[in-house]
Backbone of each chain as ProteinMPNN parsed JSONL, in Angstrom:
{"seq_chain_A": "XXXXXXXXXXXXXXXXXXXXXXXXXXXXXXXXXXXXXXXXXXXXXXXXXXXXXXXXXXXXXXXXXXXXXXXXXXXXXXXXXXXXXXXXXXXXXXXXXXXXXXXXXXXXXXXXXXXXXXXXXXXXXXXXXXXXXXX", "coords_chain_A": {"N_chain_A": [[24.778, 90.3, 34.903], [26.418, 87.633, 36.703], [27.971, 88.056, 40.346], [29.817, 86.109, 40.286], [30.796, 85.298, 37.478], [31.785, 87.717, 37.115], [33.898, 88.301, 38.594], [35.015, 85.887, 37.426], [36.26, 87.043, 35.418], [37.549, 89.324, 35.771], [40.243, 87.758, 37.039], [40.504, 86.287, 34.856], [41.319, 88.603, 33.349], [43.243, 89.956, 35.319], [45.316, 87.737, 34.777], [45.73, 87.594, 31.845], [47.083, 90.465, 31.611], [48.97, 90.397, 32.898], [50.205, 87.987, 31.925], [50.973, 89.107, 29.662], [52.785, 91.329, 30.079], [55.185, 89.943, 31.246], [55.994, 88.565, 28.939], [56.516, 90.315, 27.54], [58.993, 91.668, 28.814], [60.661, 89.42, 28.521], [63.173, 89.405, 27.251], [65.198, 90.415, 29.698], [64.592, 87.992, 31.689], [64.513, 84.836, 33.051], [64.511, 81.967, 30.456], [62.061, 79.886, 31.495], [60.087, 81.653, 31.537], [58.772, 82.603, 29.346], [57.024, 80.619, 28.699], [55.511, 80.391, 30.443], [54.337, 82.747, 30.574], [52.887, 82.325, 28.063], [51.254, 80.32, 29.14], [49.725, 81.679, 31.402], [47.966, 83.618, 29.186], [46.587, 82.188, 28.042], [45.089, 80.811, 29.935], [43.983, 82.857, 31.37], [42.434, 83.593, 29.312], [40.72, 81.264, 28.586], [39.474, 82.011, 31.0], [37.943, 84.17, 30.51], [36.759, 83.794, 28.306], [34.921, 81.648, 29.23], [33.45, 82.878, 30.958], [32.107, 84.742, 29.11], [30.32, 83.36, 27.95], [28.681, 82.676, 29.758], [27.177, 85.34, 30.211], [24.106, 85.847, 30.204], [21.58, 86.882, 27.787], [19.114, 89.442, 27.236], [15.853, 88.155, 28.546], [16.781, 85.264, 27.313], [17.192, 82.045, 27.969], [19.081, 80.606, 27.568], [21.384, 80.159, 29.178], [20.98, 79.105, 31.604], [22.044, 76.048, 33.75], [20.268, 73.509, 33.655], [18.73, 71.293, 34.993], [18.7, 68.981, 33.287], [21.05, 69.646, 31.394], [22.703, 69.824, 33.516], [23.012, 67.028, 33.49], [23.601, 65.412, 31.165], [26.152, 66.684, 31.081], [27.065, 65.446, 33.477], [26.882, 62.528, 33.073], [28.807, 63.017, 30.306], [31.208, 63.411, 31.478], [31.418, 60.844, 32.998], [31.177, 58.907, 30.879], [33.166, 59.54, 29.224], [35.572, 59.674, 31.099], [35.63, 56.62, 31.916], [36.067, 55.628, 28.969], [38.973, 56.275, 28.608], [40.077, 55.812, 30.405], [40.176, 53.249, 29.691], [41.142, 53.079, 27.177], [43.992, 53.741, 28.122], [44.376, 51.273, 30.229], [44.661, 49.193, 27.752], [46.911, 50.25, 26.348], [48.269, 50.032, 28.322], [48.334, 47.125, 28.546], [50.028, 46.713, 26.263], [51.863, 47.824, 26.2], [52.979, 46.373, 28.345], [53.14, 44.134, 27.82], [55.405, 43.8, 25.832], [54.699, 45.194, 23.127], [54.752, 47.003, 22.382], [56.414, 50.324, 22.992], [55.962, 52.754, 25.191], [56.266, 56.261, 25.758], [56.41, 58.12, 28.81], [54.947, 61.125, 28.288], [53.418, 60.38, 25.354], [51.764, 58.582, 26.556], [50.375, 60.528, 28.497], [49.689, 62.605, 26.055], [47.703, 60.612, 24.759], [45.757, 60.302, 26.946], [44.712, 62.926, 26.939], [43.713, 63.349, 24.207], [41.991, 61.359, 24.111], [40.114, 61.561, 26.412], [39.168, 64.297, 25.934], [37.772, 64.32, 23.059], [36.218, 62.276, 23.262], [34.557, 63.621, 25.323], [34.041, 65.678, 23.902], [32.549, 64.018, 21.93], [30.278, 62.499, 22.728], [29.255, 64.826, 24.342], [27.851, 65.985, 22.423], [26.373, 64.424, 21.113], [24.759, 63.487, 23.168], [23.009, 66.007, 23.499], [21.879, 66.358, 20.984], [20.409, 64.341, 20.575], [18.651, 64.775, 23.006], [18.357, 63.076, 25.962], [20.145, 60.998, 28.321], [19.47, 58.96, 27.564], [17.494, 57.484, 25.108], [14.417, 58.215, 23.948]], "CA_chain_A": [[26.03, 89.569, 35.126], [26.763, 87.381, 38.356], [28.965, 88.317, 40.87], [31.039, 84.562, 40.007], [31.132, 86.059, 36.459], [32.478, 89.426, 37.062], [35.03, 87.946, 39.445], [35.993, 85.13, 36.63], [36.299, 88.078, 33.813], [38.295, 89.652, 36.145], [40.9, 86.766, 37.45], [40.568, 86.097, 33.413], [41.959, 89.59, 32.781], [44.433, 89.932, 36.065], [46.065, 87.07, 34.306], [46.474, 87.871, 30.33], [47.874, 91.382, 32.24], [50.266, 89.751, 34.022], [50.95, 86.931, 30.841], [51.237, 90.313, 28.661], [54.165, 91.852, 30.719], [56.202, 88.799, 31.093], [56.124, 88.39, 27.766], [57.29, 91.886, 27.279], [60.16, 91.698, 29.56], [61.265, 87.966, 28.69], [64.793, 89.101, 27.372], [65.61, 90.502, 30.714], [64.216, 87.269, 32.732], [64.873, 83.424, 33.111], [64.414, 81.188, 29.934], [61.148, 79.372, 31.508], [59.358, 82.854, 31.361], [58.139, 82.546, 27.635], [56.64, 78.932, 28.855], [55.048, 80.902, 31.675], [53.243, 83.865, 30.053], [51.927, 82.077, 27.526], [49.883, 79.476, 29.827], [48.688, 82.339, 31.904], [47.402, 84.371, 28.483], [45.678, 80.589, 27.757], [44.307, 80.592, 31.439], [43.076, 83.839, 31.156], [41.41, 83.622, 27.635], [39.726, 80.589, 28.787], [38.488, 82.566, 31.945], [37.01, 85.613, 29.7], [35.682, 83.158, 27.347], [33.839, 81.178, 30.165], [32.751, 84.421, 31.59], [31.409, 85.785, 28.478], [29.556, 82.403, 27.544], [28.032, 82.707, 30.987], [26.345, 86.336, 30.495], [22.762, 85.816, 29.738], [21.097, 87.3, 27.152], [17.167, 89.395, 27.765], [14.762, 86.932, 28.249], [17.514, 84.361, 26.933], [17.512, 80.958, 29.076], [19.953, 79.227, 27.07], [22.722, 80.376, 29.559], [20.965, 78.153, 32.594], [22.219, 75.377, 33.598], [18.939, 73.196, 34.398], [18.761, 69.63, 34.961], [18.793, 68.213, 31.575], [22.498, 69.921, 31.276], [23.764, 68.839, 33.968], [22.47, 64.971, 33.532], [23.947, 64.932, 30.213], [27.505, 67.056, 31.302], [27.459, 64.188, 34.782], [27.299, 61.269, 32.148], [29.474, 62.64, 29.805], [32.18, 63.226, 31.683], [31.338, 59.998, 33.571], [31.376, 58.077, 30.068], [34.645, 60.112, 28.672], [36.504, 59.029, 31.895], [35.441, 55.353, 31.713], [36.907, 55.524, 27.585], [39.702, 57.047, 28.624], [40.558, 54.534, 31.284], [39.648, 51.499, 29.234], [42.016, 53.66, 26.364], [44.843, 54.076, 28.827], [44.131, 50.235, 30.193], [44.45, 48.878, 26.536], [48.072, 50.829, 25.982], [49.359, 49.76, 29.719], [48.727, 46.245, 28.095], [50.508, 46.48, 24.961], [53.317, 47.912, 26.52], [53.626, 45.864, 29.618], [53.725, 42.63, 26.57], [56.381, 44.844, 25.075], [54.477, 44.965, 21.719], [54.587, 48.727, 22.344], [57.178, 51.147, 24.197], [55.291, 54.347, 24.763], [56.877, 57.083, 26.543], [55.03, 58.88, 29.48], [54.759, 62.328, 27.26], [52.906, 59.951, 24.869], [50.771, 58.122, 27.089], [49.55, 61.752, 28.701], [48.697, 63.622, 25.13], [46.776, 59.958, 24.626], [44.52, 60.676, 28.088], [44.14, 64.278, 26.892], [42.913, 63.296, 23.337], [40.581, 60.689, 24.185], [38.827, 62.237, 26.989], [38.3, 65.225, 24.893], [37.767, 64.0, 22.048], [35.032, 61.336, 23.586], [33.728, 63.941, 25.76], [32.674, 66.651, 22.662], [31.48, 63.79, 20.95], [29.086, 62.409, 23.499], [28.401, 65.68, 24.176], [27.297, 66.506, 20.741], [25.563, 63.016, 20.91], [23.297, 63.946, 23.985], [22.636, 67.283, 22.93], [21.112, 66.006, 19.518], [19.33, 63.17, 21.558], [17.712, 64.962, 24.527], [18.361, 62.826, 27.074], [21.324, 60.675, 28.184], [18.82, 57.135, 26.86], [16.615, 57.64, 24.126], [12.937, 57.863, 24.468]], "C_chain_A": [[26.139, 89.202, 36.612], [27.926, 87.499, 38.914], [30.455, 87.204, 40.458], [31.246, 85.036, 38.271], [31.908, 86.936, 36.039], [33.752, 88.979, 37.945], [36.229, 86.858, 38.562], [36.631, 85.932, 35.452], [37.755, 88.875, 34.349], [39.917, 89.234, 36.843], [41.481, 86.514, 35.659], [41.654, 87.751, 32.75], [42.893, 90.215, 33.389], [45.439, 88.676, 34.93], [46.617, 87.159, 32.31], [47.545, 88.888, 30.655], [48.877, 90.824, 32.171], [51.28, 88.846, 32.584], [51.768, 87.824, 29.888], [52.805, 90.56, 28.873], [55.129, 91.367, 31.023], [56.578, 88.581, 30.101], [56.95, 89.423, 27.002], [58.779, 92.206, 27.714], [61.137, 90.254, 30.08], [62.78, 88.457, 28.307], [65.098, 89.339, 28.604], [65.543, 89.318, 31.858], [64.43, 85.79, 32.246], [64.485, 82.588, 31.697], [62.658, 81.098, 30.096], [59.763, 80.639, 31.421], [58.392, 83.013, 30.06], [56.892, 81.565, 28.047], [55.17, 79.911, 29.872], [53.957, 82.111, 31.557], [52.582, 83.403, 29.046], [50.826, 81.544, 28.137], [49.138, 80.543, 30.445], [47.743, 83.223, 30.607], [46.361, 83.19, 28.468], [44.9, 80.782, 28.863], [43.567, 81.75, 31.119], [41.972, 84.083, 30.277], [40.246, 82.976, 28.048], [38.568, 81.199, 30.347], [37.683, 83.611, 31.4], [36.533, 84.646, 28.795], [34.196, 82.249, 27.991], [32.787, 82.002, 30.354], [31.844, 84.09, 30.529], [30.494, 84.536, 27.933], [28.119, 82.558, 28.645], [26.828, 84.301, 31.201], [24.981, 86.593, 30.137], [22.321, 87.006, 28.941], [19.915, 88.097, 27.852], [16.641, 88.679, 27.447], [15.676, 85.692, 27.518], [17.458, 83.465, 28.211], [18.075, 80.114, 28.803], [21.235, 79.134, 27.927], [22.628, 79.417, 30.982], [21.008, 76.975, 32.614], [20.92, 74.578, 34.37], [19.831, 72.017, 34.295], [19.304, 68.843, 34.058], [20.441, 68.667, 31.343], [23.279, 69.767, 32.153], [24.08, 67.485, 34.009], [23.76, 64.667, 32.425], [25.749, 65.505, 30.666], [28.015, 65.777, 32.557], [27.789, 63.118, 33.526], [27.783, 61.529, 31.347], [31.03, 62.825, 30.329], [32.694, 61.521, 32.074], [31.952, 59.063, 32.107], [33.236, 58.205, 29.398], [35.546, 59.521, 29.671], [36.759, 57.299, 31.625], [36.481, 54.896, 30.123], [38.079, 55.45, 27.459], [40.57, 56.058, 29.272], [41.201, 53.113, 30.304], [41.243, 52.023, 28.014], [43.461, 53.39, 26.955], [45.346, 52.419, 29.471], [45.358, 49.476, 29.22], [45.878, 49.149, 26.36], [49.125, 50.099, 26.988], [50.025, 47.856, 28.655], [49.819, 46.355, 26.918], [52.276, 46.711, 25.665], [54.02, 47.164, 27.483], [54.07, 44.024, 28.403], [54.686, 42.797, 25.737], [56.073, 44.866, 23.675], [54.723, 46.343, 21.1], [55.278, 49.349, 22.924], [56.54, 52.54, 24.053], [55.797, 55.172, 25.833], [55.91, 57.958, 27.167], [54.435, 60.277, 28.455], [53.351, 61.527, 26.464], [51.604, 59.756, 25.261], [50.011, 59.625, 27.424], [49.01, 62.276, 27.29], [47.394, 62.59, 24.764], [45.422, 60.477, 25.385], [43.914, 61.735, 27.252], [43.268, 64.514, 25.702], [42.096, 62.394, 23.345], [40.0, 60.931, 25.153], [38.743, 63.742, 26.746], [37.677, 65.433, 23.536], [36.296, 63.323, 22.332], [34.205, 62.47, 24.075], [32.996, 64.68, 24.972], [31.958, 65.303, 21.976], [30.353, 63.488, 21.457], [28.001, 63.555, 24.082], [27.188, 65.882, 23.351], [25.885, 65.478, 20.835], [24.281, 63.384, 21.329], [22.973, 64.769, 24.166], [21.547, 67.334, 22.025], [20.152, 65.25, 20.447], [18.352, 63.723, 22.289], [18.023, 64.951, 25.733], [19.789, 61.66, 27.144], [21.087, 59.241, 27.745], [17.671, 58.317, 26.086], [15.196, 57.325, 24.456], [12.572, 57.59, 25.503]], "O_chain_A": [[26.028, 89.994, 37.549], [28.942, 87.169, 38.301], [31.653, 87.476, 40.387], [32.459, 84.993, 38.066], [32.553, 87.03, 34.995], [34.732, 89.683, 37.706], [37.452, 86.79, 38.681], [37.431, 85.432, 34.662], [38.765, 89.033, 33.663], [40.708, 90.129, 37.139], [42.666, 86.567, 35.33], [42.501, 87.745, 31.856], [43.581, 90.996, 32.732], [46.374, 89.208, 34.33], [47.681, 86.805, 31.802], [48.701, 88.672, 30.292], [49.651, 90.857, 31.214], [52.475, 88.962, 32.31], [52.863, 87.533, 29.408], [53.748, 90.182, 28.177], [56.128, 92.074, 31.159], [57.777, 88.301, 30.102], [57.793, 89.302, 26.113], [59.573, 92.878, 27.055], [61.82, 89.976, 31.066], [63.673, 87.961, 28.994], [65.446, 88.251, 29.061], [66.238, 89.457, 32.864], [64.516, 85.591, 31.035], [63.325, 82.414, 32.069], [61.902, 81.753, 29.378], [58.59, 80.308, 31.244], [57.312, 83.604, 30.069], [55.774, 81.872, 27.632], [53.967, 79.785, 29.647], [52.99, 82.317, 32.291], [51.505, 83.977, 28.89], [49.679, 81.946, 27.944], [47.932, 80.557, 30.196], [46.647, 83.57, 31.048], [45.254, 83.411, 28.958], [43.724, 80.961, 28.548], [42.475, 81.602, 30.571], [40.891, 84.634, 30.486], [39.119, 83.471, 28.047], [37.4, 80.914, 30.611], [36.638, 83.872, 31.996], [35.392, 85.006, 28.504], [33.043, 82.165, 27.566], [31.602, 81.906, 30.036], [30.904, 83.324, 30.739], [29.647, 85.064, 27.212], [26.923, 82.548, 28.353], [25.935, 84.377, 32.045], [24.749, 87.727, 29.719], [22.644, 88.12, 29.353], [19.57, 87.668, 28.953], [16.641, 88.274, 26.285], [14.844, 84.95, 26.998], [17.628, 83.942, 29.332], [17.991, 78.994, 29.308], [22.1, 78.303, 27.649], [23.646, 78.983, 31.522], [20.298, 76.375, 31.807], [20.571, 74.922, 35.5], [20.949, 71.772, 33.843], [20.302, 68.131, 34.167], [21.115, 67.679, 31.051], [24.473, 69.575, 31.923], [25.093, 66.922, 34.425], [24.696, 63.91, 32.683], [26.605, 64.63, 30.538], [29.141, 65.279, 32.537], [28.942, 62.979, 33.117], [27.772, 60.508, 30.66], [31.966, 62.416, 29.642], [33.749, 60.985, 31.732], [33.07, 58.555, 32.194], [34.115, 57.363, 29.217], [36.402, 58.785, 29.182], [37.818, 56.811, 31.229], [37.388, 54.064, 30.14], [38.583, 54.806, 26.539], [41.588, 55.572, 28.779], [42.198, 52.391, 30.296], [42.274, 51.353, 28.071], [44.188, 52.752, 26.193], [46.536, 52.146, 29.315], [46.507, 49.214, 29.577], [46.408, 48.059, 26.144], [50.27, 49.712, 26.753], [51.135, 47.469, 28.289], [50.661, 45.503, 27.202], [53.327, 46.073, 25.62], [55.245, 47.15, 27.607], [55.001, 43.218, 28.404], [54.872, 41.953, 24.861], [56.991, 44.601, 22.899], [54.846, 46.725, 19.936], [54.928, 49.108, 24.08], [56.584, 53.272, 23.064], [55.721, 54.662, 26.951], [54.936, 58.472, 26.618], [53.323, 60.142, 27.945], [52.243, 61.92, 26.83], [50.592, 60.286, 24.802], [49.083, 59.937, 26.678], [47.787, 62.417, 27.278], [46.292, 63.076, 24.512], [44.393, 60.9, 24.859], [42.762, 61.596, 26.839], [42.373, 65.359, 25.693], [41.239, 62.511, 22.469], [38.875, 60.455, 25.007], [38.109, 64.367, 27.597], [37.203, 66.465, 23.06], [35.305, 63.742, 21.733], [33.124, 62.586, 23.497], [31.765, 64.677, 24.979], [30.841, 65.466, 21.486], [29.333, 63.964, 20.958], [26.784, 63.518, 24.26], [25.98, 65.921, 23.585], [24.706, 65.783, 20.657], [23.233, 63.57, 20.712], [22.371, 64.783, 25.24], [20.549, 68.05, 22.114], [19.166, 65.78, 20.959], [17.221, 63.239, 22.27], [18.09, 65.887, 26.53], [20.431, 61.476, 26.109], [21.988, 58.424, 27.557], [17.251, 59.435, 26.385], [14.845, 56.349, 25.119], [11.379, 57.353, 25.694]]}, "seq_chain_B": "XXXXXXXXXXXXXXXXXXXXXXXXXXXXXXXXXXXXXXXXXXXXXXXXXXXXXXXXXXXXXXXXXXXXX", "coords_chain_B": {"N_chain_B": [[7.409, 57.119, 25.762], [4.566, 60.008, 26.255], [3.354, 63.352, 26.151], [1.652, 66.047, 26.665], [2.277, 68.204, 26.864], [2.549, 70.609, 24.839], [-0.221, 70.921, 24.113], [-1.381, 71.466, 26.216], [0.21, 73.91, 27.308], [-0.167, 75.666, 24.572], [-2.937, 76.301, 25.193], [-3.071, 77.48, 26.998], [-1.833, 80.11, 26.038], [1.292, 80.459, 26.117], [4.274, 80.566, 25.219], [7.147, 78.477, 24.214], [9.49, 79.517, 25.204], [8.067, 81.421, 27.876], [7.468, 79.146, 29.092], [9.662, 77.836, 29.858], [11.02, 79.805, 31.255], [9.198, 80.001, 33.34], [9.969, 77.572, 34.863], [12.258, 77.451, 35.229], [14.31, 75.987, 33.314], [15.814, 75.898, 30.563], [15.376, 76.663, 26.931], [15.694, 74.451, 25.39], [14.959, 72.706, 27.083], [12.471, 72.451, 27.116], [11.37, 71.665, 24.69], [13.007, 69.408, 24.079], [11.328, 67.91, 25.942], [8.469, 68.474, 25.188], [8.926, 66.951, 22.973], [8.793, 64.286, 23.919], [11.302, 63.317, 24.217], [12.947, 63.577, 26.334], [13.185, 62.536, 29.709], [12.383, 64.037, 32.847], [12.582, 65.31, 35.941], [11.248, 64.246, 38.804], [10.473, 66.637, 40.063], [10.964, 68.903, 38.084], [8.724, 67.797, 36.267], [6.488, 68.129, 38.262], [6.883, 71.161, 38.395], [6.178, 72.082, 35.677], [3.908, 70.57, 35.818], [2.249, 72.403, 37.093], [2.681, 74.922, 36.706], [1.036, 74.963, 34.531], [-1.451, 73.981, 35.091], [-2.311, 71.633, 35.956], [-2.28, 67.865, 36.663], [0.434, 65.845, 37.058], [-0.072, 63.476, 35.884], [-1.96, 63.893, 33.726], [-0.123, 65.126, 32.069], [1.882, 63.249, 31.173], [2.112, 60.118, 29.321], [2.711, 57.403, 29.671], [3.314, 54.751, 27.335], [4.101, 52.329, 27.867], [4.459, 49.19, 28.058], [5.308, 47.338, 29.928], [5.323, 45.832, 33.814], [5.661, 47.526, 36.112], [8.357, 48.676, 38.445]], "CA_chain_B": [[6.545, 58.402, 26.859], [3.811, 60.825, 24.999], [3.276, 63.943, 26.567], [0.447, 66.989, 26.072], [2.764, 69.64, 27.514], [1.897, 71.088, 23.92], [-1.456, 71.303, 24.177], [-1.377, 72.737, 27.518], [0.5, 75.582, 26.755], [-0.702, 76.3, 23.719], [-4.413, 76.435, 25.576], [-2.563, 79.019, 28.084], [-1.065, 81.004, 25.321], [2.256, 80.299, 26.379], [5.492, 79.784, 24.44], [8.252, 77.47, 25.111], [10.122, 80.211, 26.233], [7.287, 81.935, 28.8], [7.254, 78.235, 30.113], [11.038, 77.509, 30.328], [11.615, 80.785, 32.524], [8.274, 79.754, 34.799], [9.778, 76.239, 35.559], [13.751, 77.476, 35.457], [14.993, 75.727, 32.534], [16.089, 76.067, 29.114], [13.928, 76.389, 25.784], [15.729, 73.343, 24.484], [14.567, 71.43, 27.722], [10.887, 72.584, 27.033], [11.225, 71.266, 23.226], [12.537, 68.027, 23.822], [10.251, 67.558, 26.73], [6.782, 68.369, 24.466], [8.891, 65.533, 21.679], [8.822, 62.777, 24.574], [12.856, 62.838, 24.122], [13.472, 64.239, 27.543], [12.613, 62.47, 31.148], [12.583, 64.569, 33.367], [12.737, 64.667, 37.104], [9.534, 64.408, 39.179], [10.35, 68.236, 40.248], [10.47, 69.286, 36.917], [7.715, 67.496, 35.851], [5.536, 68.772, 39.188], [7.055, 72.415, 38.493], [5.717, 72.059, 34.819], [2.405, 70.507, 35.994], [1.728, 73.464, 38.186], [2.66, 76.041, 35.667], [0.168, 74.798, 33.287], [-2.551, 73.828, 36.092], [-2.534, 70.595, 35.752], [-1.795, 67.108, 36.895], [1.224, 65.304, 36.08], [-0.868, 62.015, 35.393], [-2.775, 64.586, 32.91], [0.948, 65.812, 31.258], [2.472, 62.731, 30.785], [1.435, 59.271, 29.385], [3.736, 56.063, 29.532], [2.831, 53.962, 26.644], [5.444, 50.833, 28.525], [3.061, 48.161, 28.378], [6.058, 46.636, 30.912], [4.578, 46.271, 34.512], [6.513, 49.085, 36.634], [9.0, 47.787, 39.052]], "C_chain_B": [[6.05, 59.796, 25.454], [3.528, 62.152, 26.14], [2.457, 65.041, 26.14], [0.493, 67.944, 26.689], [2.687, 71.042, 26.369], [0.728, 71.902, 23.74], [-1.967, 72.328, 25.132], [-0.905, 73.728, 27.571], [0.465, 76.12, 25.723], [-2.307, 77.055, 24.236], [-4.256, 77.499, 26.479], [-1.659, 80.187, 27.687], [0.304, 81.652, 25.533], [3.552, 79.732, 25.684], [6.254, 79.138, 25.301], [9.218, 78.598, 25.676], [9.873, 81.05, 27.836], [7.704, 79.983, 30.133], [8.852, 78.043, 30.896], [11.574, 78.47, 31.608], [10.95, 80.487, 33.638], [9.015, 78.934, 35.493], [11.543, 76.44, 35.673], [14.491, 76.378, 34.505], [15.087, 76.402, 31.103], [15.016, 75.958, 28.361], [14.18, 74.918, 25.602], [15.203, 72.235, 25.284], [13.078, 71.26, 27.665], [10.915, 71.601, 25.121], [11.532, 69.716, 23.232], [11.493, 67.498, 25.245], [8.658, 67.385, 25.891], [7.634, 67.082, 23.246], [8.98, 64.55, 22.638], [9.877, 62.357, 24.807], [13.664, 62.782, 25.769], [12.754, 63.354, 28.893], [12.75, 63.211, 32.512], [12.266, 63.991, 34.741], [11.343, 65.011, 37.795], [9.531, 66.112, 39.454], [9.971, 69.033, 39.412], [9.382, 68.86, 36.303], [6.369, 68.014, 36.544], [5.632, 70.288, 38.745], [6.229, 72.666, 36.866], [3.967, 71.97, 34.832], [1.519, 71.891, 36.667], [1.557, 74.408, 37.523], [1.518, 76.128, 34.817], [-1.625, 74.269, 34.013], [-3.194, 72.762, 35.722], [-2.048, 69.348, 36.48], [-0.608, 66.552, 36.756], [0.979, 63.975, 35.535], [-1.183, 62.786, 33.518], [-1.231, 65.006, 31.844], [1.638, 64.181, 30.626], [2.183, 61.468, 30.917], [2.508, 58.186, 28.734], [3.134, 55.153, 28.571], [4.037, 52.49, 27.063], [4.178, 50.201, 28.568], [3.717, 47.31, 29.964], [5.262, 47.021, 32.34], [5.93, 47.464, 35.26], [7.626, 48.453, 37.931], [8.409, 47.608, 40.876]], "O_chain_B": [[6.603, 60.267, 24.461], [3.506, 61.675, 27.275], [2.496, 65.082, 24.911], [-0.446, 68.615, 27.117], [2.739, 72.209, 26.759], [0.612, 73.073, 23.379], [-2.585, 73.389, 25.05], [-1.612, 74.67, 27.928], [1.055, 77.199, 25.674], [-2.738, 78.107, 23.765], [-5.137, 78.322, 26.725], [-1.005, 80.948, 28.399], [0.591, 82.828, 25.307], [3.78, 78.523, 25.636], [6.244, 79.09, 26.531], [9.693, 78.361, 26.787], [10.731, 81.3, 28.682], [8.014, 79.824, 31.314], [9.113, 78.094, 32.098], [12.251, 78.131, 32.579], [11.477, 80.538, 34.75], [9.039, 79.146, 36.705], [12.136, 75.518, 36.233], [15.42, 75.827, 35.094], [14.406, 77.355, 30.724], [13.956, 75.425, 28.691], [13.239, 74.124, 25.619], [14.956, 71.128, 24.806], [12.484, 70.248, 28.036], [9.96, 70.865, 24.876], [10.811, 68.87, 22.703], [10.987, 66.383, 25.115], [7.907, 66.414, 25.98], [6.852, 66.318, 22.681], [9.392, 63.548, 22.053], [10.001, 61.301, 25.429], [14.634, 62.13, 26.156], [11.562, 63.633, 29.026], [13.474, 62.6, 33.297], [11.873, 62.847, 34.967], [10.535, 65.856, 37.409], [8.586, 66.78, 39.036], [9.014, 69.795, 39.547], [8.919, 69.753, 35.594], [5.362, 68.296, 35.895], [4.537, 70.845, 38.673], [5.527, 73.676, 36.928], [3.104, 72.675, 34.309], [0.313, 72.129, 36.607], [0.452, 74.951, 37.52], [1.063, 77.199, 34.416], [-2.687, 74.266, 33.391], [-4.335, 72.738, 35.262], [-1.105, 69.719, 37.179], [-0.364, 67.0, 35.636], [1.785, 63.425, 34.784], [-0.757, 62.335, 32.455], [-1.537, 65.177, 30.664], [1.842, 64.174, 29.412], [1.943, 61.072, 32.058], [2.975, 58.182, 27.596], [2.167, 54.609, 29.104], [4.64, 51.872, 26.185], [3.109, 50.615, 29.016], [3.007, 46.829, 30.847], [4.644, 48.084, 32.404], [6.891, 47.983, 34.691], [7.236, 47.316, 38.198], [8.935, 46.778, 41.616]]}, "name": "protein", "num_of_chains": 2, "seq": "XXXXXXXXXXXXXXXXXXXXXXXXXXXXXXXXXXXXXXXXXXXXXXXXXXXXXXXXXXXXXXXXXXXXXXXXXXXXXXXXXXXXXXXXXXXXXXXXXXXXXXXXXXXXXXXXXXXXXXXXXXXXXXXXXXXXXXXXXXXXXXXXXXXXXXXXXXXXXXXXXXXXXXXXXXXXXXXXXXXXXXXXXXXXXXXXXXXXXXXXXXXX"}
């Protein structure tokens, strides 16, 4: 286990702590408190789940990130942004022709489901593929 | 692109995993590398050639009839 590991496991598990005990002692405290311990349990989870993705196996080398995974993680974020844009673009129009009234709330869960949505799939894509062009 | 990163470590009784740890990548980058799917970067391709004691003329063969730029 690397030191950036053991430090995210641990940041990952200062914070469920912390989300835990807020949670515990929300009648006594402000309303936004509920709102507030959940995201950190979320934050945390996703830092112990990182972590524990991150702990190499013996003799396992599926946990390094070489070349080939970062090529394909650079271009798919690169492509997911671009989608996302063009997505976001596409909406400004509709609404600025008033064919559409979309309320910011809206527009944001849009961003959030088409560049995650694009990015697992391209993932997935150039995963299956190889490389980020064919052959 | 055809490649005889196969051959070569089969002839050095080397799995895709012995090679992947020599050259610091993944199995899956050794697998699509021997299917031709993968281009890799001249480093990786030198760090591969070396492993296997070989050229990289000798590892990897461009069937592009296109001239090269």
């Amino acid at each position: 286990m690397t030191p950036t590991t053991r430090r995210n496991l641990l940041i990952g598990g200062v914070f469920i702590a912390i989300g835990v005990v807020l949670l515990l002692i929300r009648d006594w405290m402000p309303p936004p408190v509920t709102l507030i311990s959940v995201i950190l349990v979320a934050v945390g989870l996703l830092f112990v789940a990182i972590s524990t993705f991150q702990i190499p196996g013996a003799g396992d080398t599926s946990a390094i990130l070489d070349e080939r995974v970062l090529k394909i993680r650079a271009h798919t974020f690169s492509k997911a942004f671009s989608f996302s844009f063009t997505v976001v673009c596409i909406l400004g129009i509709l609404d600025f022709s008033g064919l559409l009234t979309l309320p910011s709330r809206t527009v944001i869960k849009f961003i959030f489901l088409t560049m995650g949505l694009s990015a697992l799939f391209l993932s997935w894509h150039y995963n299956r593929q190889g490389d980020i062009d064919a052959g | 692109m055809i490649t005889r990163i196969k051959d070569y470590r089969t002839r050095r009784s080397l799995t895709q995993e012995d090679l992947a740890r020599a050259v610091g990548v993944r199995r899956e980058t050794i697998v699509f590398l021997e299917q031709g799917k993968y281009n890799p970067s001249l480093k990786l391709a030198h760090d591969v050639a070396r492993v296997l004691g070989v050229t990289i003329d000798e590892l990897f063969i461009f069937d592009d009839d296109s001239p090269s730029p």
